[in-house]
One Martini backbone bead per residue (centre of mass of N, CA, C, O) as a GRO file, in nm:
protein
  418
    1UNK     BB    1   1.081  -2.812  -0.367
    2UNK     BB    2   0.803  -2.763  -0.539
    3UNK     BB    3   0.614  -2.512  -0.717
    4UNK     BB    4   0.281  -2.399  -0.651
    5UNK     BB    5   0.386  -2.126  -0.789
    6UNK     BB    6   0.375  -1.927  -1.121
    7UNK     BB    7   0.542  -1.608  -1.220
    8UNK     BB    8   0.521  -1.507  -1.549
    9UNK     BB    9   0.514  -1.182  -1.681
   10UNK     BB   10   0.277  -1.014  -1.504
   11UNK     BB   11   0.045  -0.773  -1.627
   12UNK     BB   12  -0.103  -0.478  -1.587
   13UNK     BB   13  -0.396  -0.312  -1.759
   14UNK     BB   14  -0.532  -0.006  -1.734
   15UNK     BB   15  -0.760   0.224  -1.786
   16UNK     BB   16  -0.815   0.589  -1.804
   17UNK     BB   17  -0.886   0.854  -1.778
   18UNK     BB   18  -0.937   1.178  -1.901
   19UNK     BB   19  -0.884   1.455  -2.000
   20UNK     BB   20  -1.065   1.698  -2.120
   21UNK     BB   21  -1.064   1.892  -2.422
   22UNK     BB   22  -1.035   2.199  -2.454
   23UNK     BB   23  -1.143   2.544  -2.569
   24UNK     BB   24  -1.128   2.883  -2.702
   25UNK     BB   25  -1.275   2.839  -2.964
   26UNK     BB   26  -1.484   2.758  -3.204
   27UNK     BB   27  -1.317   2.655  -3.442
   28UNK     BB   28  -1.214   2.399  -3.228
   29UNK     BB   29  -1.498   2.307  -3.179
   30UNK     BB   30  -1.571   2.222  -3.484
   31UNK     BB   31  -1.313   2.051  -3.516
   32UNK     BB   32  -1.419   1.837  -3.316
   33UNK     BB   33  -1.691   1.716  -3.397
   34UNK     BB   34  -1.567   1.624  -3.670
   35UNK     BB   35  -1.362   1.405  -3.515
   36UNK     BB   36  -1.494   1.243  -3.335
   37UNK     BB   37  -1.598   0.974  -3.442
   38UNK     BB   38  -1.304   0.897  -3.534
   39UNK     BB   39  -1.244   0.936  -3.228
   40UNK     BB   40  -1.424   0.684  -3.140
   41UNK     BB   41  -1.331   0.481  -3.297
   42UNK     BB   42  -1.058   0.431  -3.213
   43UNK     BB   43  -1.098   0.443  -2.893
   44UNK     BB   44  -1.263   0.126  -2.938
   45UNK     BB   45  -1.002  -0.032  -3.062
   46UNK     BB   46  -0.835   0.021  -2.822
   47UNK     BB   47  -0.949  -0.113  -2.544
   48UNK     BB   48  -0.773  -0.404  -2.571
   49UNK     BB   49  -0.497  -0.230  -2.650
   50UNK     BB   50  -0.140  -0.228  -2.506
   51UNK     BB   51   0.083  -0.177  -2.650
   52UNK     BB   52   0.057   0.118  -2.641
   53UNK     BB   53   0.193   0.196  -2.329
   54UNK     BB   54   0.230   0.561  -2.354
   55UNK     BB   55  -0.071   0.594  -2.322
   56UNK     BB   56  -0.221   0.823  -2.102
   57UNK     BB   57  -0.527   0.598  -2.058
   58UNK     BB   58  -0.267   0.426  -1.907
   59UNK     BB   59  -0.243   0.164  -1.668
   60UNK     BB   60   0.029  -0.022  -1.482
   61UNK     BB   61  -0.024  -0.240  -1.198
   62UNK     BB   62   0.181  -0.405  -1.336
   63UNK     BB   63   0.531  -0.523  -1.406
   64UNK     BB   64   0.713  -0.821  -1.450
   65UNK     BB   65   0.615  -1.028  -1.272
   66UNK     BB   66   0.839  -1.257  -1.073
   67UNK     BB   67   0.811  -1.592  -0.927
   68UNK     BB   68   0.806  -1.824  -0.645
   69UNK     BB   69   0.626  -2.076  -0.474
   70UNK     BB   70   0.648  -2.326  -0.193
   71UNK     BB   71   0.547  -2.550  -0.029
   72UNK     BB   72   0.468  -2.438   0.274
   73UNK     BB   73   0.516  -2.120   0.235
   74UNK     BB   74   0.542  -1.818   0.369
   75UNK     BB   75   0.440  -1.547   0.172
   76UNK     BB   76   0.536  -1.205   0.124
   77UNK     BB   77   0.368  -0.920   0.066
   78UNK     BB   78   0.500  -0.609  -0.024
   79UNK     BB   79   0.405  -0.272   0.040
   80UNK     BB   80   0.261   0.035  -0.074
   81UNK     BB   81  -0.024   0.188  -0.116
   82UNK     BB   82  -0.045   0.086  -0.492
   83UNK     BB   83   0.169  -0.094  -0.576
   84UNK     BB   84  -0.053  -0.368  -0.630
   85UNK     BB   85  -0.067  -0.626  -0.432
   86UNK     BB   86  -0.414  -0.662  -0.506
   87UNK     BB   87  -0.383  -0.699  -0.821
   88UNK     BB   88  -0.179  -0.963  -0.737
   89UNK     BB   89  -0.446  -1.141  -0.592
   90UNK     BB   90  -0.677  -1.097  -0.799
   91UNK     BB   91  -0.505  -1.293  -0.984
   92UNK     BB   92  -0.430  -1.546  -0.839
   93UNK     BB   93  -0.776  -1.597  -0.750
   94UNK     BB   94  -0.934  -1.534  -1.038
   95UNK     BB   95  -1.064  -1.225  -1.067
   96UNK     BB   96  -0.873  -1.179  -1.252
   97UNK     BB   97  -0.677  -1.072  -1.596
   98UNK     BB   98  -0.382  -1.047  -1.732
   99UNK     BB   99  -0.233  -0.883  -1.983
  100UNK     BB  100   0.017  -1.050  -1.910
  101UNK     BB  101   0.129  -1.368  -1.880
  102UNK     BB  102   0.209  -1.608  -1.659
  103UNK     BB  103   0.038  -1.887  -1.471
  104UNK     BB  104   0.091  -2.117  -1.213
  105UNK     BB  105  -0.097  -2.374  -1.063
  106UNK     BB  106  -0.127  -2.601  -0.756
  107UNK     BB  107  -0.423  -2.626  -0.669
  108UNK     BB  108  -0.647  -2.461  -0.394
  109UNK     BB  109  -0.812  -2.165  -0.342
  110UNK     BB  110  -0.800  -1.927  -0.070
  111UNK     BB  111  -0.981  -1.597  -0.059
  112UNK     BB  112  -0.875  -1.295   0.149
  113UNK     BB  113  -0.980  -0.956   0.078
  114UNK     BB  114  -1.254  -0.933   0.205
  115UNK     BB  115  -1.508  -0.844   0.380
  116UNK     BB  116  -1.666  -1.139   0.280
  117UNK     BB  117  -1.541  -1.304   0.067
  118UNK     BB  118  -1.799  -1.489  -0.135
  119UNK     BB  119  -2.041  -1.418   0.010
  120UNK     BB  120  -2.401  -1.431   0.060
  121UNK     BB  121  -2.601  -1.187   0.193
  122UNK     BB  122  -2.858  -1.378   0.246
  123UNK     BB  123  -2.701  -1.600   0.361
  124UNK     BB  124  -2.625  -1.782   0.606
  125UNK     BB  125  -2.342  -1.922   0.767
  126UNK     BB  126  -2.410  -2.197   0.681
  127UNK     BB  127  -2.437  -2.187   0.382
  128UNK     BB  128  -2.173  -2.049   0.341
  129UNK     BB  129  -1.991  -2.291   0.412
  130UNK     BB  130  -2.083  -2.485   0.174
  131UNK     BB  131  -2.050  -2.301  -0.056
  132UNK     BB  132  -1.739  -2.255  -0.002
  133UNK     BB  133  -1.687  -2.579   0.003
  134UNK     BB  134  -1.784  -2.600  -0.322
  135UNK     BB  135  -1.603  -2.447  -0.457
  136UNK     BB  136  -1.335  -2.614  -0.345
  137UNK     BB  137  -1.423  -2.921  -0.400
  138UNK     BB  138  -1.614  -2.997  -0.158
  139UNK     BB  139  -1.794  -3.195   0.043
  140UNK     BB  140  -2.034  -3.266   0.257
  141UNK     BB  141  -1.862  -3.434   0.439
  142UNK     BB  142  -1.592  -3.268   0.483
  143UNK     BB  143  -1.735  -3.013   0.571
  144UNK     BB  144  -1.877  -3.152   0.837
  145UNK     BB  145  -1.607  -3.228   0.979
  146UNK     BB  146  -1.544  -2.867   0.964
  147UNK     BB  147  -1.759  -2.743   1.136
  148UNK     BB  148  -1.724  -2.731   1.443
  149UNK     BB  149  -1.421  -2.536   1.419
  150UNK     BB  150  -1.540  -2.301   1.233
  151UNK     BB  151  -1.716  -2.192   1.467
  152UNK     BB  152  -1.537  -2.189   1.684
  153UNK     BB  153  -1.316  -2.016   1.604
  154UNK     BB  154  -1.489  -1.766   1.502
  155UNK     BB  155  -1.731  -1.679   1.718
  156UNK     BB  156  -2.054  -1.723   1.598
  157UNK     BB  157  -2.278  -1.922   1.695
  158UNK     BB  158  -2.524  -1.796   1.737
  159UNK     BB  159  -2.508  -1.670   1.402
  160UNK     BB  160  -2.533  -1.888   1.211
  161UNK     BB  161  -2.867  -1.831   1.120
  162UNK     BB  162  -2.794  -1.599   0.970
  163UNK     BB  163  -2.750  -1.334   0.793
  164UNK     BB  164  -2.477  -1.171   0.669
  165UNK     BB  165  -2.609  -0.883   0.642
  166UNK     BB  166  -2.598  -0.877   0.971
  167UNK     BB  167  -2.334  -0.819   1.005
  168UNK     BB  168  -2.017  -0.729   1.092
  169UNK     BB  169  -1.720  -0.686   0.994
  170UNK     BB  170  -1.587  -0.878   1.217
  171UNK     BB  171  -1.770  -1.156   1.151
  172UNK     BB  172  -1.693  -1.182   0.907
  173UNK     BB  173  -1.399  -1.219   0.906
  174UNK     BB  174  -1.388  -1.460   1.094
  175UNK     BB  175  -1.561  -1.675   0.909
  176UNK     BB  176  -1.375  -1.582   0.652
  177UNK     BB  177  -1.131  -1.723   0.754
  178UNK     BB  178  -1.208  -1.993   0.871
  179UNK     BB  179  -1.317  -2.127   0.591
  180UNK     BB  180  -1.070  -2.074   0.475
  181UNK     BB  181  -0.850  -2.239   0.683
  182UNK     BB  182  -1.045  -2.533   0.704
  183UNK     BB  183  -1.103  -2.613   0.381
  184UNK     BB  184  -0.778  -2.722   0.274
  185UNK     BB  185  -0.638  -2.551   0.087
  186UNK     BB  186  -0.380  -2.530  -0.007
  187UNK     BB  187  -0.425  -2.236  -0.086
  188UNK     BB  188  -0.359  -1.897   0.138
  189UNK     BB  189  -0.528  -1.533   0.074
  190UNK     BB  190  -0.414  -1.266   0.234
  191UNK     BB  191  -0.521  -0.978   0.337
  192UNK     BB  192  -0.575  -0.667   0.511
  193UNK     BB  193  -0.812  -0.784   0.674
  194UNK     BB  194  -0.686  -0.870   0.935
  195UNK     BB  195  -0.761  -0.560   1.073
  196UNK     BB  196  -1.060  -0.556   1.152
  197UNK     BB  197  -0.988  -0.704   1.383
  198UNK     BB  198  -0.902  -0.825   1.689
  199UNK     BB  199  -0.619  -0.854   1.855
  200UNK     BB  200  -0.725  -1.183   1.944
  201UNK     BB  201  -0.760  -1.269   1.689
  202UNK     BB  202  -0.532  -1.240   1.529
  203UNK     BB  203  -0.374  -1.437   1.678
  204UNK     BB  204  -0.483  -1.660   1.615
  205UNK     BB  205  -0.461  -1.637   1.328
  206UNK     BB  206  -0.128  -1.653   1.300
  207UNK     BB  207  -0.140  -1.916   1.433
  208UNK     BB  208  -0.303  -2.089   1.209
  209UNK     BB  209  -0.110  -2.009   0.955
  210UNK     BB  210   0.125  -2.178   1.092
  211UNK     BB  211   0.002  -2.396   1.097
  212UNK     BB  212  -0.088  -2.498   0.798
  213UNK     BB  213   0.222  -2.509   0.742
  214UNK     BB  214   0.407  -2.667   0.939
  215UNK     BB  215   0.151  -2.921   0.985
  216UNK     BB  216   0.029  -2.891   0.640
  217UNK     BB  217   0.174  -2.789   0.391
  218UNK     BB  218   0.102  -2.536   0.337
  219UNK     BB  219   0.010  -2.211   0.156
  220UNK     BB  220   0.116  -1.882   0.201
  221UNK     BB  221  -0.026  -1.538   0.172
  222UNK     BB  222   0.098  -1.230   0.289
  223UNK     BB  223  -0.072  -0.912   0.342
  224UNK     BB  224   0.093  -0.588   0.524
  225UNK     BB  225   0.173  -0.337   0.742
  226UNK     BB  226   0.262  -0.567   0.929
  227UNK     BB  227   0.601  -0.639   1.030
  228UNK     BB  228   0.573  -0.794   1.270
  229UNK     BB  229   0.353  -0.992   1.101
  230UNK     BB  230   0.571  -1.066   0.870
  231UNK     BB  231   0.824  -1.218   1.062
  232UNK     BB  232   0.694  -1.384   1.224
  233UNK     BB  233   0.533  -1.562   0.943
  234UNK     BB  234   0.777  -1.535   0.729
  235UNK     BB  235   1.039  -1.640   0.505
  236UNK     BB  236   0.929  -1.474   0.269
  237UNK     BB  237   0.985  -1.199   0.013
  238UNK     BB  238   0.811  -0.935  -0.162
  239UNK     BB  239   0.873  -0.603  -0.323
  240UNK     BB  240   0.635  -0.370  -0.428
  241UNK     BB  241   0.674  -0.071  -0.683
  242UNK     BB  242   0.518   0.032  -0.899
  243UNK     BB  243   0.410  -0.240  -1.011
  244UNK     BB  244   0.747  -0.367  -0.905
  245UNK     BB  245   1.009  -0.591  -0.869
  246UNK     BB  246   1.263  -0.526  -0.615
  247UNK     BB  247   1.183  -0.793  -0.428
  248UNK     BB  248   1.358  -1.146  -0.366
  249UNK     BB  249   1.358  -1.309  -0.071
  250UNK     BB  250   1.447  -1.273   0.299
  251UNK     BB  251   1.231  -1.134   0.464
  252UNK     BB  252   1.449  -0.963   0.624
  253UNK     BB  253   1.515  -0.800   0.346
  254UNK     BB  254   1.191  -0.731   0.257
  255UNK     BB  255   1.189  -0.511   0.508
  256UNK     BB  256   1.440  -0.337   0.507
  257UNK     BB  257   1.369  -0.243   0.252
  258UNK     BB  258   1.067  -0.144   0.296
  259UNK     BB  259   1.232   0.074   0.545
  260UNK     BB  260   1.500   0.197   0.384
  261UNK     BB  261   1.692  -0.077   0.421
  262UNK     BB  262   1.873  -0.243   0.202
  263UNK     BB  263   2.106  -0.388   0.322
  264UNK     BB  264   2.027  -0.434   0.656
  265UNK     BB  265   2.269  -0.179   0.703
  266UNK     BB  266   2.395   0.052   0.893
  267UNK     BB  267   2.518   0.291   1.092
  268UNK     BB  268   2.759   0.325   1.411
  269UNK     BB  269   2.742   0.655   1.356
  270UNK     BB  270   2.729   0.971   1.531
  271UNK     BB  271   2.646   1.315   1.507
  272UNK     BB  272   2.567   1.524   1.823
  273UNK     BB  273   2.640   1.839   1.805
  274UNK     BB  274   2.346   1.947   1.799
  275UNK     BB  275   2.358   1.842   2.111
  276UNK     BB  276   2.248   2.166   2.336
  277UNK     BB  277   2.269   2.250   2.669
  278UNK     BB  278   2.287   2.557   2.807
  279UNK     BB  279   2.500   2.480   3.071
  280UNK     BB  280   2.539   2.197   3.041
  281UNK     BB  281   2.520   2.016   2.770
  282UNK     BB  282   2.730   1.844   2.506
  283UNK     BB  283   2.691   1.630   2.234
  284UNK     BB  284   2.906   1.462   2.032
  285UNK     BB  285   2.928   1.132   1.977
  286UNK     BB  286   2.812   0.814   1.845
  287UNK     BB  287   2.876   0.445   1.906
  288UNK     BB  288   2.890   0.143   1.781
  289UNK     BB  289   3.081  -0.180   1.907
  290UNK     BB  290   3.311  -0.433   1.909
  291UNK     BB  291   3.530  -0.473   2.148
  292UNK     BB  292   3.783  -0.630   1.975
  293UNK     BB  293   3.772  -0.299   1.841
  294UNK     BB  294   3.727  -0.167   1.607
  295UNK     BB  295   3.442  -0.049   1.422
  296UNK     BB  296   3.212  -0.270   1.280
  297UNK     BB  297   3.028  -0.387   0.995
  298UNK     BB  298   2.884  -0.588   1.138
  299UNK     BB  299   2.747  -0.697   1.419
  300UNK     BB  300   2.854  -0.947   1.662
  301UNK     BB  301   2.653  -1.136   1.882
  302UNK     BB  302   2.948  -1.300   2.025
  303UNK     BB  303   3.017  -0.997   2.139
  304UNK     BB  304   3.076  -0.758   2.249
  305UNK     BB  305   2.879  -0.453   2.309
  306UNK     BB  306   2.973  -0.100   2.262
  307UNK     BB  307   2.831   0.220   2.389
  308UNK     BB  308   2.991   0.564   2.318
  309UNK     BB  309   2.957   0.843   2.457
  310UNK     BB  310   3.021   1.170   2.407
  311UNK     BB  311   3.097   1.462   2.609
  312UNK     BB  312   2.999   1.789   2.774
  313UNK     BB  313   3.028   1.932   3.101
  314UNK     BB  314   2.903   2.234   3.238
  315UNK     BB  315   2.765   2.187   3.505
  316UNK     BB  316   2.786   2.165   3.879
  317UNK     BB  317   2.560   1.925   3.910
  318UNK     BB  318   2.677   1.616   3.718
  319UNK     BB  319   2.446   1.424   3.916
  320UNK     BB  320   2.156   1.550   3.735
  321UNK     BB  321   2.195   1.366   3.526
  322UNK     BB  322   2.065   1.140   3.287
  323UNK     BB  323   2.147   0.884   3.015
  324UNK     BB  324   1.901   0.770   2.812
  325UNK     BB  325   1.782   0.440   2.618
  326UNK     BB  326   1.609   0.368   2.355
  327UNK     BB  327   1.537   0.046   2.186
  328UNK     BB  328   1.466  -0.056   1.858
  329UNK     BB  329   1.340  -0.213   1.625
  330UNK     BB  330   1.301  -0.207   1.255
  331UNK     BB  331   0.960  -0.155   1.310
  332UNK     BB  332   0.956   0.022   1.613
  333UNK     BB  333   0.979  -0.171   1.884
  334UNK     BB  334   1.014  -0.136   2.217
  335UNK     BB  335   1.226  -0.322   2.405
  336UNK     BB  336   1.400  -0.118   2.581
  337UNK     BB  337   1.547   0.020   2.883
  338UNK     BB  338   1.854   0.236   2.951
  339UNK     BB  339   2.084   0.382   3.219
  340UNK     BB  340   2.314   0.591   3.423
  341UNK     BB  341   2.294   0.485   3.725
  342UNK     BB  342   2.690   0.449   3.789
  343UNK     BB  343   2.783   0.647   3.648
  344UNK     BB  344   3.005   0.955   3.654
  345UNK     BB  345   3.056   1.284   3.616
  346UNK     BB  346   3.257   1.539   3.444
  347UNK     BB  347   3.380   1.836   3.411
  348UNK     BB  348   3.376   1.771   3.085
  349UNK     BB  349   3.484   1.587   2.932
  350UNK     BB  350   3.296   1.246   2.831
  351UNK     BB  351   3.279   0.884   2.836
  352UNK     BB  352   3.012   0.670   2.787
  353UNK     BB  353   2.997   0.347   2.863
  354UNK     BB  354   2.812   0.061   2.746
  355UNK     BB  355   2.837  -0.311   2.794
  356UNK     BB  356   2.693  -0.596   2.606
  357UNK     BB  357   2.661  -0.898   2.644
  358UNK     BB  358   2.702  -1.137   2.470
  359UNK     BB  359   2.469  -1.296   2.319
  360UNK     BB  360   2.213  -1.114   2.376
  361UNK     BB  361   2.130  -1.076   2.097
  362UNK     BB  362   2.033  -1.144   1.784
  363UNK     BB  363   1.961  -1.110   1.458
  364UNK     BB  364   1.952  -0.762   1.333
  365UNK     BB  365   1.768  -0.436   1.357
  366UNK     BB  366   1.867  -0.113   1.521
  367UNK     BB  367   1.785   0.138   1.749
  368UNK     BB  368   1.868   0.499   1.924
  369UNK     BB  369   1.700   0.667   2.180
  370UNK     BB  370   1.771   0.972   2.340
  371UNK     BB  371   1.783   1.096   2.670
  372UNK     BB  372   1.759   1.386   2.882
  373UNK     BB  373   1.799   1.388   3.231
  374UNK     BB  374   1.663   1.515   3.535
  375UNK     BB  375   1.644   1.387   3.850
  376UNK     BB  376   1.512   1.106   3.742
  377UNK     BB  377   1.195   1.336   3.596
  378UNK     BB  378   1.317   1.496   3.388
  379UNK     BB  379   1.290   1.597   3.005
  380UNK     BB  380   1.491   1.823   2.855
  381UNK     BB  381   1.581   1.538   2.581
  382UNK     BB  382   1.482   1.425   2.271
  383UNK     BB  383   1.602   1.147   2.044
  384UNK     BB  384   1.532   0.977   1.741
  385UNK     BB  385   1.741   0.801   1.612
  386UNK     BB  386   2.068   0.826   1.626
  387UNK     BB  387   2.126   0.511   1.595
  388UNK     BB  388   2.241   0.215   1.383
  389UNK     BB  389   2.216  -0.130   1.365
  390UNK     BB  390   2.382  -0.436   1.337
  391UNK     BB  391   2.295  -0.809   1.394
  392UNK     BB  392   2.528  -1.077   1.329
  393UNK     BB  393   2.562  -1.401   1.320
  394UNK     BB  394   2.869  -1.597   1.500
  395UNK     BB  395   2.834  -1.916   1.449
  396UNK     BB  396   2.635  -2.046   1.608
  397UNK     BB  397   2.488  -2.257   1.709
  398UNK     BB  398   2.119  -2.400   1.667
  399UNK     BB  399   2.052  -2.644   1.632
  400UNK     BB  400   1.711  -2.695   1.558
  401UNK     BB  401   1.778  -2.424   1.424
  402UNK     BB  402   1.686  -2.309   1.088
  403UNK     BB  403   1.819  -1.999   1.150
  404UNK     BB  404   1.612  -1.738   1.295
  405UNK     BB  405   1.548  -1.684   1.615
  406UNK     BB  406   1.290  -1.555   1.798
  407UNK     BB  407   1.333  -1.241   1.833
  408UNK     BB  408   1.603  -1.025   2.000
  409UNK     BB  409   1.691  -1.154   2.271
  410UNK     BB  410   1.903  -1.329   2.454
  411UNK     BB  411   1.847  -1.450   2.768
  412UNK     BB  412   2.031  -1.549   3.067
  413UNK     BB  413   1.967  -1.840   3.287
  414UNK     BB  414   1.889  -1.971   3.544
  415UNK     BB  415   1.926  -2.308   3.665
  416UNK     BB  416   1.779  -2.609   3.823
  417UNK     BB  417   1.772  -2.916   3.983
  418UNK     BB  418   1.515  -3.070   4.201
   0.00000   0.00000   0.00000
């Protein structure tokens, strides 16, 4: 598939203020304004210039960013607050023009950077409406074919012949996704704009992105701080950090990445011995493992799973503990619990063993935060993340799924045909 989009070495510099040079004496404040001049004329001709990188007043936003998307693909870009991201789709949408680097664009851009970007706070949603699908080089009759959808969508019919300035910002932007999202550009650069709105719009937009990709062979940029909804959405990413490029792979290694977990699998085992409570118990280590031998990194979706806690029991009624485990996913997101309902403590050594059924995971990476509960429902201590596992695919046929199927469990149910 060709790609619609090409980023060769584009980078960005901004000037920016310095701090004023300071003087001690009269005698350097004298030769300062004698100098000034000629240093008001250097740094004059010097502000379209950034060969000398390394000058104090130049600000790098963006640094040597090369990437392709191709038609159709969802497209996530992440980074942290600075990364440069928002830099990098204000470049994409033609809103600024970058210091060095070429871009290659192939369709129509529509673009929500801001809430609101785009609109005429004079006019209201319905001119507005027109003028944007006029921008993107669609016809009156084009326009009138999707107004009545883009209504629909937005959810402002009341007003839409409001003017856009008494709008609230959730309505702005419900308007500004809609009129985005419905006028056909081929490419679609959403920024962290969808957080404005309420969390059933959001799902509406998530839903309406996905429709525009697989149903209409559009391409979508997506930029969020919401990584679950950054996986949910997009097939491929790349993470800027301080306006570099670190990573361009598969969503699932883009977010890895972004979490601070580079190679997308971490330990299956700690040392817990930390873990003391005088009297009762103290908790030695946890590993987590395919049942199948020792145990190996990463572990496979296909084979049982068994996570083995080791520790001392020195209380005299060690039927009254219970070890809980809450389970999350790598963006952090609490899957379920589950704890020693029926296995028995004995004075001394004790190792818990829990067994997950094959098949049981999706592939992903995982963390396990641990309970110590008394008569099950005081709880002692709780420690979060104390070991990290990865789970990758077994071989298992796909059928018509190519990749990753969505989810994190796959749940075996009985079926029956009555």
């Amino acid at each position: 598939m060709n790609s619609i989009i090409k980023v060769e070495n584009i980078s960005k510099a901004y000037r920016i203020g310095v701090r004023e040079q300071k003087h001690d004496t009269l005698g350097s404040a004298i030769a300062s304004w004698v100098k000034s001049p000629f240093r008001n004329f250097k740094k004059l001709r010097s502000l379209s210039n950034f060969n000398n990188q390394d000058e104090a007043d130049i600000f790098w936003a963006l640094k040597d960013i090369n990437f392709n998307v191709k038609q159709g693909e969802v497209f996530g870009i992440i980074g942290k607050n600075g990364a440069g991201k928002s830099t990098l789709l204000r470049i994409l949408s033609r809103i600024t023009e970058p210091t060095t680097g070429r871009i290659e664009i192939f369709g129509r851009v529509a673009s929500l950077l801001e809430v609101g970007t785009g609109f005429n706070p004079e006019l209201s949603g319905r001119d507005n409406i027109y003028l944007n699908g006029t921008i993107l080089g669609m016809t009156k009759k084009e326009i009138d074919l999707k107004f009545d959808e883009i209504i629909s969508f937005s959810g402002v019919e009341k007003f839409i012949d409001t003017p856009v300035k008494r709008y609230s910002s959730g309505m702005k932007v419900r308007l500004a996704f809609s009129v985005a999202a419905h006028l056909d550009p081929e490419i679609l650069i959403i920024d962290e704009v969808l957080a404005v709105g309420d969390a059933e719009f959001q799902r509406k937009c998530l839903g309406k992105m996905r429709d525009v990709a697989d149903k209409e062979g559009r391409t979508v940029l997506f930029v969020s701080h919401n990584m679950a909804a950054v996986k949910t959405l997009c097939t491929k990413g790349l993470v800027i950090e301080k306006g570099r490029l670190i990573l361009n792979d598969d969503i699932d290694l883009a977010v890895a990445k972004y979490l601070g977990n580079p190679e997308g699998s971490v330990i299956s085992y700690s040392d817990l011995s930390h873990i003391h409570l005088e009297g009762i118990l103290k908790l030695i280590s946890i590993e987590v493992f395919n049942t199948s031998g020792t145990y190996t990194q990463p572990i496979v979706e296909n084979q049982p799973i068994e996570i083995k806690l080791s520790m001392e029991m020195y209380a005299h009624n060690p039927d009254a503990y219970n070890i809980s485990y809450h389970l999350f996913n790598e963006v952090g997101e609490a899957l379920f619990s589950f704890y020693n309902e029926d296995a028995k403590w004995t004075r001394g050594e004790n190792q818990l063993l829990c067994t997950i059924p094959a098949n049981f995971f999706q592939s992903g990476n995982y963390s396990l935060s641990v309970f110590i509960v008394e008569n099950k429902r005081r709880v002692l201590y709780k420690e979060h993340n104390i070991v990290s596992f990865t789970v990758i695919d077994g071989g298992r046929e796909l059928g018509v799924y190519m990749g990753r199927e969505p989810g994190y469990i796959r749940p075996v149910f009985t079926w029956t045909n009555h």
